[in-house]
C-alpha positions in Angstrom: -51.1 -29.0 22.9 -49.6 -26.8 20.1 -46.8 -29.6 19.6 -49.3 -31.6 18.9 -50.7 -29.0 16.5 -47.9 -28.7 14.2 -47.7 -32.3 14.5 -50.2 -33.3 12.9 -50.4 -30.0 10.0 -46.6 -31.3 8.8 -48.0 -35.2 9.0 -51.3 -34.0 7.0 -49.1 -32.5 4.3 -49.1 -35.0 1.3 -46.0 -36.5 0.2 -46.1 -34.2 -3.2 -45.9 -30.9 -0.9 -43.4 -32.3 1.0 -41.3 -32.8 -2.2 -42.1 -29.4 -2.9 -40.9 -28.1 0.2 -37.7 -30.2 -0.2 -36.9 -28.6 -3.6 -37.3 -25.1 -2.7 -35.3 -25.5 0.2 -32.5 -26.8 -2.0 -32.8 -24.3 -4.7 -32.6 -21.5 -1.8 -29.0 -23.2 -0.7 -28.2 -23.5 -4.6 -29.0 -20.1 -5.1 -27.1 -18.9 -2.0 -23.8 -20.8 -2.5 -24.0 -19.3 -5.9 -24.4 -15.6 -5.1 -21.7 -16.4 -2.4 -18.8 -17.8 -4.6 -19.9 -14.9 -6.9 -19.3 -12.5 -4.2 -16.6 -13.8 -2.9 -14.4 -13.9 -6.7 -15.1 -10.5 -7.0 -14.1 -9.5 -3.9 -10.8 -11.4 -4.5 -10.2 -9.8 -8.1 -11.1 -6.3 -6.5 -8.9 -6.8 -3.4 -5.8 -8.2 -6.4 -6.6 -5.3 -8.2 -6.4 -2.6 -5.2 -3.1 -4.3 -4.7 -1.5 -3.8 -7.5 -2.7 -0.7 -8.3 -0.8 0.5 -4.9 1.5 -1.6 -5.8 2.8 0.3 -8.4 1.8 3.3 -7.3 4.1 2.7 -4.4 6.9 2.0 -7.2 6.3 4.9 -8.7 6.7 7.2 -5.7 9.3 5.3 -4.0 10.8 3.2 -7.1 11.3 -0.5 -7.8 13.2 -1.4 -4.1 15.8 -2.4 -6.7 18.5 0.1 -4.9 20.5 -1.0 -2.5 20.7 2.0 0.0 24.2 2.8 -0.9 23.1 6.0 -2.6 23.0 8.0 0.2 26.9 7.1 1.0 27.4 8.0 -2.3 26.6 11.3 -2.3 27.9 12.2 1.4 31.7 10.2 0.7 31.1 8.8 3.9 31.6 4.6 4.2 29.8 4.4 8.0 
């Protein structure tokens, strides 16, 4: 019985509110894939960002990885 209720509401509905209904839907998905790729750029250019600012924090503590470990023997005179 209440199948047959909402049946025949959404069949009663003229063609011009069903139109209606169509087009808000699609501005909702629109508007959502829009905030989305929004959100999900600036996530991306935060996460770069966090990167690279430990990044060279990391360089700056540690330095550049440019050495090639030999320092150590260096200082000791040992050649293990």
């Amino acid at each position: 019985m209440m199948v047959l209720t909402v049946l025949l509401m959404v069949s009663a509905c003229s063609s011009q509110q069903k139109q209606e209904i169509k087009d808000s839907g699609r501005e909702v998905g629109e508007t959502t894939r829009n905030v989305t790729r929004d959100i999900g750029h600036a996530t991306r250019d935060a996460t770069r960002e966090t990167g690279h600012f430990f990044r060279d924090t990391a360089k700056d503590i540690f330095g550049d990885g440019s050495d090639d470990g030999n320092e150590e023997k260096e200082a000791d005179g040992n050649d293990e």
